[in-house]
PDB file with SEQRES, HELIX, SHEET and CRYST1 records, atoms N, CA, C and O in Angstrom:
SEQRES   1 A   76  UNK UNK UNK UNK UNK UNK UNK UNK UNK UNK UNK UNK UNK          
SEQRES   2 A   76  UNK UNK UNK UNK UNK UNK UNK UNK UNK UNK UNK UNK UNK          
SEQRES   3 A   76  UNK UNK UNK UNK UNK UNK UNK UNK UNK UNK UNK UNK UNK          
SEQRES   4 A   76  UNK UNK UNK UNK UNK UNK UNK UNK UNK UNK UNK UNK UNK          
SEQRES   5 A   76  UNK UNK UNK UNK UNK UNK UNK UNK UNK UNK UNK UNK UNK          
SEQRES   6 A   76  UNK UNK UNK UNK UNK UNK UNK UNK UNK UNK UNK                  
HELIX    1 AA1 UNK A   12  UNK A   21  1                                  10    
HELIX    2 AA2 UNK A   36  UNK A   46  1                                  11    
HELIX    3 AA3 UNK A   67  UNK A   74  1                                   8    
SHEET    1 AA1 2 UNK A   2  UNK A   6  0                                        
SHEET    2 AA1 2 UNK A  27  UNK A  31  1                                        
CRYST1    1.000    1.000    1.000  90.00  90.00  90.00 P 1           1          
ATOM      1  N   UNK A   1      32.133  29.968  50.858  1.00  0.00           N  
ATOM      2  CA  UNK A   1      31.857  31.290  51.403  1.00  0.00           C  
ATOM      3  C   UNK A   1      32.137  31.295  52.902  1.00  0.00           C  
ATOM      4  O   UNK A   1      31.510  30.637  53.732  1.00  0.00           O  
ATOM      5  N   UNK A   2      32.845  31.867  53.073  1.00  0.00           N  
ATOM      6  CA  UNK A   2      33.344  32.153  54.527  1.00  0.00           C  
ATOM      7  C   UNK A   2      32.297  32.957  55.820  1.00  0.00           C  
ATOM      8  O   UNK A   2      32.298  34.171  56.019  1.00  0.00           O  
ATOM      9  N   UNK A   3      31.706  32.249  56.357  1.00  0.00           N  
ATOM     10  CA  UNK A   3      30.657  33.531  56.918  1.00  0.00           C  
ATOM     11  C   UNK A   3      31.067  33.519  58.747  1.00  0.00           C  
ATOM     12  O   UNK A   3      31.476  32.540  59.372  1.00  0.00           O  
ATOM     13  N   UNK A   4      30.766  35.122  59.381  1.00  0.00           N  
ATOM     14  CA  UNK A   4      31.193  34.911  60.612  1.00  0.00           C  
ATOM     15  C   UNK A   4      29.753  35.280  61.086  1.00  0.00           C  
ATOM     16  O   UNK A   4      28.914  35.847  60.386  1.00  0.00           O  
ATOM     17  N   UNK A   5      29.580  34.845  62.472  1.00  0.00           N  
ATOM     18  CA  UNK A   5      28.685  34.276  63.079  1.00  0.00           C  
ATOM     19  C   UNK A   5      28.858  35.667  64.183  1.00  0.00           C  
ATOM     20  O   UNK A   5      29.981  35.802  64.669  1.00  0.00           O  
ATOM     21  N   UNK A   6      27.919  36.558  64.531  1.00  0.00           N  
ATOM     22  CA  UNK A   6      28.437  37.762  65.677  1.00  0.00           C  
ATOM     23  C   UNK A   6      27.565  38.239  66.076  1.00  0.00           C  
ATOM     24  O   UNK A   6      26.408  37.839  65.939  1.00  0.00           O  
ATOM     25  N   UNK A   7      27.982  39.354  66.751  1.00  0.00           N  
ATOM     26  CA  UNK A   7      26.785  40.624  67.161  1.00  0.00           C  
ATOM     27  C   UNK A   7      27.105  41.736  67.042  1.00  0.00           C  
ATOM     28  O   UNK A   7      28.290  41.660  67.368  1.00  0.00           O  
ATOM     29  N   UNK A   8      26.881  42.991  66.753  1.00  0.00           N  
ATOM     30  CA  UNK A   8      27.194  44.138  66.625  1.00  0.00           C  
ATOM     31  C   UNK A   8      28.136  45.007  67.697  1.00  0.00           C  
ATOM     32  O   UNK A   8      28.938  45.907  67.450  1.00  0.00           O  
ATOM     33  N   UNK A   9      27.710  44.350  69.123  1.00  0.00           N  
ATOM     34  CA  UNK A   9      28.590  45.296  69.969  1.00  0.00           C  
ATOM     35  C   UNK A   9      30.033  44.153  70.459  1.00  0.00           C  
ATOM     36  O   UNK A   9      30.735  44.300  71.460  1.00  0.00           O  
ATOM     37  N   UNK A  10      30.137  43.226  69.578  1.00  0.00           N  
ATOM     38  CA  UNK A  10      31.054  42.121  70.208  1.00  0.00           C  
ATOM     39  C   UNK A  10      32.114  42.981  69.693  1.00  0.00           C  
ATOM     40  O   UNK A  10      32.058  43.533  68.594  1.00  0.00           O  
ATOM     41  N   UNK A  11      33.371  43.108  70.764  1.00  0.00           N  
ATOM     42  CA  UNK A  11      34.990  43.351  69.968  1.00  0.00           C  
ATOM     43  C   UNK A  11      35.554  42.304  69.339  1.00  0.00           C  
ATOM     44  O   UNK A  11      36.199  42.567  68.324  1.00  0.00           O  
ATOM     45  N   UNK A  12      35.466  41.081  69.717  1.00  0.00           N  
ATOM     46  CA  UNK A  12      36.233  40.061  68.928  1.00  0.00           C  
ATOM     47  C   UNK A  12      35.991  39.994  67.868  1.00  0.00           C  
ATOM     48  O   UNK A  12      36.862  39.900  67.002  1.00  0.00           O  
ATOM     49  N   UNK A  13      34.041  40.040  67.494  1.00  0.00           N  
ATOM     50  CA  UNK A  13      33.858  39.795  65.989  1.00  0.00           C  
ATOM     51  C   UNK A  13      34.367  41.091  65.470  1.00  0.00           C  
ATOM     52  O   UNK A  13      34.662  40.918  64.287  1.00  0.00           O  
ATOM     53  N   UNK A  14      34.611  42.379  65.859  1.00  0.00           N  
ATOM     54  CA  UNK A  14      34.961  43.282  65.196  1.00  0.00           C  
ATOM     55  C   UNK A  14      36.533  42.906  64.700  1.00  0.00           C  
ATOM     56  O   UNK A  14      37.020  43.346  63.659  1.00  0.00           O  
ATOM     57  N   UNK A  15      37.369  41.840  65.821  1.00  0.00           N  
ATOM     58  CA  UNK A  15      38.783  41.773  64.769  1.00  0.00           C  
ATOM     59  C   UNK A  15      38.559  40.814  64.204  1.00  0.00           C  
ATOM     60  O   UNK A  15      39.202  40.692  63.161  1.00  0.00           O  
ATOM     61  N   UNK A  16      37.766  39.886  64.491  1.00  0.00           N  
ATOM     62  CA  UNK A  16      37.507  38.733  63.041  1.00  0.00           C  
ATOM     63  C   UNK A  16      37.664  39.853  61.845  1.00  0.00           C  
ATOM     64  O   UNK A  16      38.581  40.044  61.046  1.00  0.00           O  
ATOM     65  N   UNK A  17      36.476  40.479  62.029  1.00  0.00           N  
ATOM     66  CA  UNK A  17      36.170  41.044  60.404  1.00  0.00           C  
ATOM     67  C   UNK A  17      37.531  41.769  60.361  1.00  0.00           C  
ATOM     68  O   UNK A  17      38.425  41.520  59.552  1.00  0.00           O  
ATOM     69  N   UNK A  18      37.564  42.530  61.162  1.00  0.00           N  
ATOM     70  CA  UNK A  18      39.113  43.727  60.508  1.00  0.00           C  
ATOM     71  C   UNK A  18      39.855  42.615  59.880  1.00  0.00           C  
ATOM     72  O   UNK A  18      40.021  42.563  58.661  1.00  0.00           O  
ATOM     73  N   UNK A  19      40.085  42.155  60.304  1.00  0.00           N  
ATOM     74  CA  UNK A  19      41.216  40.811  59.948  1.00  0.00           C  
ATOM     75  C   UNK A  19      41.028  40.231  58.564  1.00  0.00           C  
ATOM     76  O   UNK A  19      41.816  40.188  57.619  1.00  0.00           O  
ATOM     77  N   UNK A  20      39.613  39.737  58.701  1.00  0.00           N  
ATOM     78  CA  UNK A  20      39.794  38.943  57.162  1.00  0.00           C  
ATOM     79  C   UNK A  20      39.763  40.242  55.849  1.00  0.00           C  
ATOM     80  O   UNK A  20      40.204  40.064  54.714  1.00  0.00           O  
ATOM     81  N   UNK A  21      39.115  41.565  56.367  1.00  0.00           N  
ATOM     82  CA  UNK A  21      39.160  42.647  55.939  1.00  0.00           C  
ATOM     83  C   UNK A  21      40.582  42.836  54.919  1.00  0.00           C  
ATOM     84  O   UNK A  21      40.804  42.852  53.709  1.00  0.00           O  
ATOM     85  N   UNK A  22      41.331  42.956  56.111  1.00  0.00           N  
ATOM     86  CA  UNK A  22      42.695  43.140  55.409  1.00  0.00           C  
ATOM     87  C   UNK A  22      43.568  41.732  55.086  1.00  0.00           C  
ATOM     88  O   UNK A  22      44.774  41.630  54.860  1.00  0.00           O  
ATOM     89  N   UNK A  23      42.675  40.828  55.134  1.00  0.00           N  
ATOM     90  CA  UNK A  23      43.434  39.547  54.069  1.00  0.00           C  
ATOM     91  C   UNK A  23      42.672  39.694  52.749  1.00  0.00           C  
ATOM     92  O   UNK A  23      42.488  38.682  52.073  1.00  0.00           O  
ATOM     93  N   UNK A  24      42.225  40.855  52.344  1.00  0.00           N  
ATOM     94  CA  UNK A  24      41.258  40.228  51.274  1.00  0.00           C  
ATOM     95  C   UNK A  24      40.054  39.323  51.557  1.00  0.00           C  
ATOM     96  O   UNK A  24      39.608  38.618  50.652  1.00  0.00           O  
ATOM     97  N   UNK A  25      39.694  39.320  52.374  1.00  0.00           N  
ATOM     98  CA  UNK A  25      38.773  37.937  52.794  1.00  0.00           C  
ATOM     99  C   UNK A  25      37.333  38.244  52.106  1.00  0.00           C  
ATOM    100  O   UNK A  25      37.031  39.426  52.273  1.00  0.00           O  
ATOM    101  N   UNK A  26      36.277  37.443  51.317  1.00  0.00           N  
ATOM    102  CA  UNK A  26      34.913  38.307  51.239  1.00  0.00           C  
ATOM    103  C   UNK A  26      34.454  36.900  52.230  1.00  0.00           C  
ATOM    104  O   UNK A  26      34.778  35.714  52.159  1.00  0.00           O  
ATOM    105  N   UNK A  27      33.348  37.832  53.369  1.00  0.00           N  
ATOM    106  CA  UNK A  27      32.766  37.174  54.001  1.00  0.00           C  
ATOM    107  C   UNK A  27      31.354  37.214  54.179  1.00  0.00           C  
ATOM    108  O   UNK A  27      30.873  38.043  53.407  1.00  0.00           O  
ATOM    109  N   UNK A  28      30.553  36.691  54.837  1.00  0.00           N  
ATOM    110  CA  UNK A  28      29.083  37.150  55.290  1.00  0.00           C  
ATOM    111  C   UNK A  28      28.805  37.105  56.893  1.00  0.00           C  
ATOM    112  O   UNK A  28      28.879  36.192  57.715  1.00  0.00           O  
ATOM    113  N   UNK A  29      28.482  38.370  56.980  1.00  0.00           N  
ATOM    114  CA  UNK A  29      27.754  38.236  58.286  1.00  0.00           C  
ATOM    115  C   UNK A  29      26.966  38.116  58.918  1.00  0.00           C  
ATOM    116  O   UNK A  29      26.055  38.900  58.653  1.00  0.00           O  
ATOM    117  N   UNK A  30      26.640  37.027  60.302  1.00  0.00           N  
ATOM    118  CA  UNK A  30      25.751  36.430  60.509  1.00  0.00           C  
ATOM    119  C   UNK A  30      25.432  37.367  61.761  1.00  0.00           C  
ATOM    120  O   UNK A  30      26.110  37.501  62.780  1.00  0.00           O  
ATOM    121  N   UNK A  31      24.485  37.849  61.496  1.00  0.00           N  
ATOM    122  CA  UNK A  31      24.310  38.436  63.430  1.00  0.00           C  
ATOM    123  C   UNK A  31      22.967  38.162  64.114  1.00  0.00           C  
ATOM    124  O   UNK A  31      21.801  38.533  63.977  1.00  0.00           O  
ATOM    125  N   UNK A  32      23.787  37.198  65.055  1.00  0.00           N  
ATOM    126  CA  UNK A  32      23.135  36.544  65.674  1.00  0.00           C  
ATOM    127  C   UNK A  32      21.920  37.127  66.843  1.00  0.00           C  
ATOM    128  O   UNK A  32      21.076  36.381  67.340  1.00  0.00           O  
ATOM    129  N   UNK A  33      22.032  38.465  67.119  1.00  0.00           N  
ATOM    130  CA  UNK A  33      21.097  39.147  67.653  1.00  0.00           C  
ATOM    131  C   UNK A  33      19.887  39.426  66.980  1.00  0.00           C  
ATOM    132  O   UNK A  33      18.746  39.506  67.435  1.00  0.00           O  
ATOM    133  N   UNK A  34      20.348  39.576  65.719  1.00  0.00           N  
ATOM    134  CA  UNK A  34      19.284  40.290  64.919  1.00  0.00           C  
ATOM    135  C   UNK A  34      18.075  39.181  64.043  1.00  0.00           C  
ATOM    136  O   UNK A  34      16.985  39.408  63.518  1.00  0.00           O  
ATOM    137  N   UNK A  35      18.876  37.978  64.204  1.00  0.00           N  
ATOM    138  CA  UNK A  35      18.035  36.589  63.402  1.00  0.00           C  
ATOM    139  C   UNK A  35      18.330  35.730  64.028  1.00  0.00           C  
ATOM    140  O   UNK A  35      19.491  35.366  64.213  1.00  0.00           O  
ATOM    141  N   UNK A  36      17.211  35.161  64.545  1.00  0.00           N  
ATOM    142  CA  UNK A  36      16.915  33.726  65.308  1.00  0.00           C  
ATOM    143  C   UNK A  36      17.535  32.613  64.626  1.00  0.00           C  
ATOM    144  O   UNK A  36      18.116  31.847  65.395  1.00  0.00           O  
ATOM    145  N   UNK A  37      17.588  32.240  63.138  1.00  0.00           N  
ATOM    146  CA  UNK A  37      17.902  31.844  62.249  1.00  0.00           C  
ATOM    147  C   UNK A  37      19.100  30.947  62.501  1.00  0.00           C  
ATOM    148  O   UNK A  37      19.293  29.773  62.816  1.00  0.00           O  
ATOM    149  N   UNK A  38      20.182  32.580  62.075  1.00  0.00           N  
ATOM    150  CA  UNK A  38      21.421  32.492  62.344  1.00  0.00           C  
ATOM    151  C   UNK A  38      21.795  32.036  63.685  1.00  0.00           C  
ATOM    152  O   UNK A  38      22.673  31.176  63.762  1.00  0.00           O  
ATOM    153  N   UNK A  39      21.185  32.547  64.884  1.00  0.00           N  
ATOM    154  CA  UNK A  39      21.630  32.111  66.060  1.00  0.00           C  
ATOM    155  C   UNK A  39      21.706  30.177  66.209  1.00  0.00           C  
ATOM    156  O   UNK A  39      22.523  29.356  66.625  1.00  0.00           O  
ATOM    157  N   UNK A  40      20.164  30.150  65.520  1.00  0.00           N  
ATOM    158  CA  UNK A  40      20.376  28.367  66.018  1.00  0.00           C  
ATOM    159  C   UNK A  40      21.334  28.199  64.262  1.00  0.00           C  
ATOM    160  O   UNK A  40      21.611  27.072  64.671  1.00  0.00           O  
ATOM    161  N   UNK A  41      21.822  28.253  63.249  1.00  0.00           N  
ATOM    162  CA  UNK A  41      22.753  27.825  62.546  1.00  0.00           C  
ATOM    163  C   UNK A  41      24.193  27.599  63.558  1.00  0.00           C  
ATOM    164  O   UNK A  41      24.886  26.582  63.575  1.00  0.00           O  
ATOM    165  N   UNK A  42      24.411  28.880  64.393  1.00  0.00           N  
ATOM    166  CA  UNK A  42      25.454  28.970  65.281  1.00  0.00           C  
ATOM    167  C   UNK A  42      25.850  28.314  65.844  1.00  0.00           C  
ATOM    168  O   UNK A  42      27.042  28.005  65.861  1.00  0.00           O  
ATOM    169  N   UNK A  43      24.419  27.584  66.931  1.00  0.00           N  
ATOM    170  CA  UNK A  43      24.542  26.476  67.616  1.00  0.00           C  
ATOM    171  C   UNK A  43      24.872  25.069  67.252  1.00  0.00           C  
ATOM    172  O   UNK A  43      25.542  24.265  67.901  1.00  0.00           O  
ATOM    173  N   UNK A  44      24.045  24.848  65.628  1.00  0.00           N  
ATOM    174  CA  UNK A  44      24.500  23.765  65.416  1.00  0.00           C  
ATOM    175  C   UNK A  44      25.893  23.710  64.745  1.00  0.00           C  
ATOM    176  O   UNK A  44      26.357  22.659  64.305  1.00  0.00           O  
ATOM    177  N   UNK A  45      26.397  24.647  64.703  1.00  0.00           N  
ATOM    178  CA  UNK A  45      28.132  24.334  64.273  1.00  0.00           C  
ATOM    179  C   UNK A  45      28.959  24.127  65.638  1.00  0.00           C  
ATOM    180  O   UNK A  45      29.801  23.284  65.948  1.00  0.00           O  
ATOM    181  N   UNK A  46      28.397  25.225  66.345  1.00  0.00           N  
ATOM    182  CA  UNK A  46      30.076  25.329  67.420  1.00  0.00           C  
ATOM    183  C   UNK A  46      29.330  24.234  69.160  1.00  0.00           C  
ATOM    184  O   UNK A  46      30.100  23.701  69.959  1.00  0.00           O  
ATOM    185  N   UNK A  47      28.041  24.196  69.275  1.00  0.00           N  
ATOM    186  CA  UNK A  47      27.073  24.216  69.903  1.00  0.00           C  
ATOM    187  C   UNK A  47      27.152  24.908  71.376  1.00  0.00           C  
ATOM    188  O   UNK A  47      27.229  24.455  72.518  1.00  0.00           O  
ATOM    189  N   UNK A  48      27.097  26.187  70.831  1.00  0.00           N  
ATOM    190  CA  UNK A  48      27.319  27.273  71.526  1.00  0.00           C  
ATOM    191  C   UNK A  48      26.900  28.588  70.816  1.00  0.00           C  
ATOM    192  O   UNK A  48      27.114  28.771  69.618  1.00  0.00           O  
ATOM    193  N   UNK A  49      26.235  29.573  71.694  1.00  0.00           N  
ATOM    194  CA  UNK A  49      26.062  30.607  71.103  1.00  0.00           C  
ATOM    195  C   UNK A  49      26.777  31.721  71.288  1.00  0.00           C  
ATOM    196  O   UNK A  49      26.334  32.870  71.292  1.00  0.00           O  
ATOM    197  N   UNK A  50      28.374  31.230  71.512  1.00  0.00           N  
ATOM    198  CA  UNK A  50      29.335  32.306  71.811  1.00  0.00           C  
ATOM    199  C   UNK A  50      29.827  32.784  70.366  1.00  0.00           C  
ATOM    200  O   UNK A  50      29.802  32.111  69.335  1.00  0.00           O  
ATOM    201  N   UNK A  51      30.231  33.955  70.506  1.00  0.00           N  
ATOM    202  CA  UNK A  51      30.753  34.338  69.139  1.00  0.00           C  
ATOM    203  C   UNK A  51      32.003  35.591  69.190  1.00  0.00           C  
ATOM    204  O   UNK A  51      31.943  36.600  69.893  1.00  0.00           O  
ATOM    205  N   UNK A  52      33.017  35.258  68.341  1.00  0.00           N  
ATOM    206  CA  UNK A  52      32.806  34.816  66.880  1.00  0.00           C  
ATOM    207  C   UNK A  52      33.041  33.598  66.592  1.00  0.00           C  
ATOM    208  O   UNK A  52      33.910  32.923  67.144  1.00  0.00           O  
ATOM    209  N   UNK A  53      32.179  33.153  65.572  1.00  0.00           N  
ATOM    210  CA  UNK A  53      32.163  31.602  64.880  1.00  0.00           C  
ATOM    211  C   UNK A  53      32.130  32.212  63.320  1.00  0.00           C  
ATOM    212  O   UNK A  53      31.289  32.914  62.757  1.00  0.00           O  
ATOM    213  N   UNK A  54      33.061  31.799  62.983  1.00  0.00           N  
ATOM    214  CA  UNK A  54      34.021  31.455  61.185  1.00  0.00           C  
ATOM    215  C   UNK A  54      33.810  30.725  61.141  1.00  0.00           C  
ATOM    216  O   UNK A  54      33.770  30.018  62.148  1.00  0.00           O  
ATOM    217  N   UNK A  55      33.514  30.307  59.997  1.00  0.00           N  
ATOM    218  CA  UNK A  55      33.504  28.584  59.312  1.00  0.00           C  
ATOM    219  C   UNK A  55      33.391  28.934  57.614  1.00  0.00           C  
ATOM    220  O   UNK A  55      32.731  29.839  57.102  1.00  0.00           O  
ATOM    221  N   UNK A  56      34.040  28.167  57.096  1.00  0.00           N  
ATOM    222  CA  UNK A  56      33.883  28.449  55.679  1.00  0.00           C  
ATOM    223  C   UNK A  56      32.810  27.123  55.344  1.00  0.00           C  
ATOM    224  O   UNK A  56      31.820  27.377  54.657  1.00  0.00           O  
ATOM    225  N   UNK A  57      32.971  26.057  55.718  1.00  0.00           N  
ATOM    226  CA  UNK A  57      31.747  24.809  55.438  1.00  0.00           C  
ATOM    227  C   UNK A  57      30.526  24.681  56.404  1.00  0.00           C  
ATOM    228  O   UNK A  57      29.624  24.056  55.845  1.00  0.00           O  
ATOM    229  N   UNK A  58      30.289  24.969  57.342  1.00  0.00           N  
ATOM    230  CA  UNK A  58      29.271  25.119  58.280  1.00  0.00           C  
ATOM    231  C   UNK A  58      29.895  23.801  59.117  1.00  0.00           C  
ATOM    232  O   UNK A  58      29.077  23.244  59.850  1.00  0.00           O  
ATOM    233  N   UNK A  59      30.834  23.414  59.098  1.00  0.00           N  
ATOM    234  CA  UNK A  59      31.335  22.543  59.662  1.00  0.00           C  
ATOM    235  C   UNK A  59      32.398  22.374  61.102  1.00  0.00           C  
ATOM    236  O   UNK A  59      32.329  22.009  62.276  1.00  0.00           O  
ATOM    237  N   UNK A  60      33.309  22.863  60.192  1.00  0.00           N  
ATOM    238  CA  UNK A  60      34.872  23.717  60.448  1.00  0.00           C  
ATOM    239  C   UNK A  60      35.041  24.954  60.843  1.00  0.00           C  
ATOM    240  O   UNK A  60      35.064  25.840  59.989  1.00  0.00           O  
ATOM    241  N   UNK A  61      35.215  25.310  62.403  1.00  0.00           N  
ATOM    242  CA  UNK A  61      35.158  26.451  62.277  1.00  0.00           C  
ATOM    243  C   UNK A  61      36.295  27.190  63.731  1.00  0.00           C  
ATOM    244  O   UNK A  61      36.930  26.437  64.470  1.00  0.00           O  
ATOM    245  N   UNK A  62      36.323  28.379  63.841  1.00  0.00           N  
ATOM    246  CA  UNK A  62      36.991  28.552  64.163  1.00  0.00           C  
ATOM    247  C   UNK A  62      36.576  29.907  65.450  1.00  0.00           C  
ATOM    248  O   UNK A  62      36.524  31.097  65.136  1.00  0.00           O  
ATOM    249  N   UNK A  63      36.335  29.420  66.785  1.00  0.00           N  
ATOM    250  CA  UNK A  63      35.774  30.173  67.910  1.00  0.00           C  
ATOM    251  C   UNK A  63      36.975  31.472  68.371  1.00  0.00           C  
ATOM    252  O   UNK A  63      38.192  31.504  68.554  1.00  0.00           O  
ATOM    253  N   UNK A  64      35.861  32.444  68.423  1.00  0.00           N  
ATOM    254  CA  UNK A  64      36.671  33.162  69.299  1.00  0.00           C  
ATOM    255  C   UNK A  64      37.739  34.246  67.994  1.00  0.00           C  
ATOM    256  O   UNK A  64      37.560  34.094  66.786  1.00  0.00           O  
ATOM    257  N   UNK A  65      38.787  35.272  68.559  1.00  0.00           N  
ATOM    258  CA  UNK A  65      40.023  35.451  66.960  1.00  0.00           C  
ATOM    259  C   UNK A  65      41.195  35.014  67.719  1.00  0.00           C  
ATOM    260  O   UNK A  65      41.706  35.217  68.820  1.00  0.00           O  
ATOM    261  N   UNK A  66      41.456  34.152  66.391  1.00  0.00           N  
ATOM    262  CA  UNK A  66      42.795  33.174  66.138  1.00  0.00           C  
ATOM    263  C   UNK A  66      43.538  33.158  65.162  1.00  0.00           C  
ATOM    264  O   UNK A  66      43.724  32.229  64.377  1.00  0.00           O  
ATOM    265  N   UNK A  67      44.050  34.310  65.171  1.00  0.00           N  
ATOM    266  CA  UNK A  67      44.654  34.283  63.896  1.00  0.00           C  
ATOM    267  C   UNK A  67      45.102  32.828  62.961  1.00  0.00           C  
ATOM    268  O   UNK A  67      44.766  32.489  61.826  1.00  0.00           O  
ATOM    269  N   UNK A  68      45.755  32.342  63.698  1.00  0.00           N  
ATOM    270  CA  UNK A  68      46.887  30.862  63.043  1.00  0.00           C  
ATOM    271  C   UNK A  68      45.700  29.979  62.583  1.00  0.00           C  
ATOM    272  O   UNK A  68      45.504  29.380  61.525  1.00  0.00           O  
ATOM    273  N   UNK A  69      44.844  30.110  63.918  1.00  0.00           N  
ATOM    274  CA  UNK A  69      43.455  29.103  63.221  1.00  0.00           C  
ATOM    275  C   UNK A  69      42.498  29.376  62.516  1.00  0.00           C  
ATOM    276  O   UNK A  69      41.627  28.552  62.235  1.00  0.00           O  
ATOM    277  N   UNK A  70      42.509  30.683  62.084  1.00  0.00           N  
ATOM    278  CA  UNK A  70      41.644  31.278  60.885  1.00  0.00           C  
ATOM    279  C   UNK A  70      42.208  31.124  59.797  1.00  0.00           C  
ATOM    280  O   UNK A  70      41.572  30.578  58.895  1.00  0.00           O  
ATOM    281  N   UNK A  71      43.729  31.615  59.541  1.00  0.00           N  
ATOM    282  CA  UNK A  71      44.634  31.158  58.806  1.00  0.00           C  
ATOM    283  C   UNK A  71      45.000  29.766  58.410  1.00  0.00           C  
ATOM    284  O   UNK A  71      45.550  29.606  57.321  1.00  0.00           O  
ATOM    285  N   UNK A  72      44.814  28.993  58.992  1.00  0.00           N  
ATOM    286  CA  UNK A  72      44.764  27.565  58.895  1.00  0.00           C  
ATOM    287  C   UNK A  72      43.548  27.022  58.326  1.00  0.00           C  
ATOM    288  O   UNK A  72      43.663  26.093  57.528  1.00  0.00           O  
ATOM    289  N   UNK A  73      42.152  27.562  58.683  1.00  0.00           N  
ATOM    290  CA  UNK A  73      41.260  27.018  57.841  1.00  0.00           C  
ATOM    291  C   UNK A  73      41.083  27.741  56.384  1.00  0.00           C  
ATOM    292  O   UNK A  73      40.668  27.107  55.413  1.00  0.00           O  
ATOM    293  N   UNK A  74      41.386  28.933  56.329  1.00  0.00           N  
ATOM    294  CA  UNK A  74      41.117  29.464  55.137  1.00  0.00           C  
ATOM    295  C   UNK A  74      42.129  28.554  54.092  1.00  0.00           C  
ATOM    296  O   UNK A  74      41.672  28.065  53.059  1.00  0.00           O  
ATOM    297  N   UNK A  75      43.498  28.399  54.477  1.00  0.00           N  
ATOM    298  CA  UNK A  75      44.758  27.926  53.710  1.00  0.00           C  
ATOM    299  C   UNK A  75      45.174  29.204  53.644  1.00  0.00           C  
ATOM    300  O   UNK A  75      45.260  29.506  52.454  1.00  0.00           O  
ATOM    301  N   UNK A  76      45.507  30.198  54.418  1.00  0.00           N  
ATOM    302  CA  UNK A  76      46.411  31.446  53.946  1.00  0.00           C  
ATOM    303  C   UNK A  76      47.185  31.550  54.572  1.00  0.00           C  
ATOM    304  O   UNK A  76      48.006  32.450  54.393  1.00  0.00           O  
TER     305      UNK A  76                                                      
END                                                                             
């Protein structure tokens, strides 16, 4: 499951999502304003609470929109 990591007034996470939007992508969103939760999940992936953070394993992930490197982790 692919989930992005954001906040509501961020533009970047808004082209993450447009983006995987129109790849077909199903994702989940994490917003990090709204749940403490999610925020420290955030940290322990990227260890940073900048966003957007993609990751399909909680591992691997992909800061910021990058296309080639979103594309690259998904395999598309």
């Amino acid at each position: 499951m692919v989930k992005v990591y954001s906040f509501e007034a961020c533009p970047w996470c808004v082209k993450v999502k447009k983006y995987l939007d129109s790849k077909g992508i199903e994702y989940e969103v994490r917003d990090i304003e709204l749940n403490e939760e999610y925020a420290k999940e955030c940290m322990q992936i990227s260890g940073d609470t900048m966003v957007p953070v993609t990751t399909v394993d909680g591992k691997n992930f992909v800061l910021g929109f990058d296309k080639a490197k979103i594309d690259a982790m998904l395999g598309i």
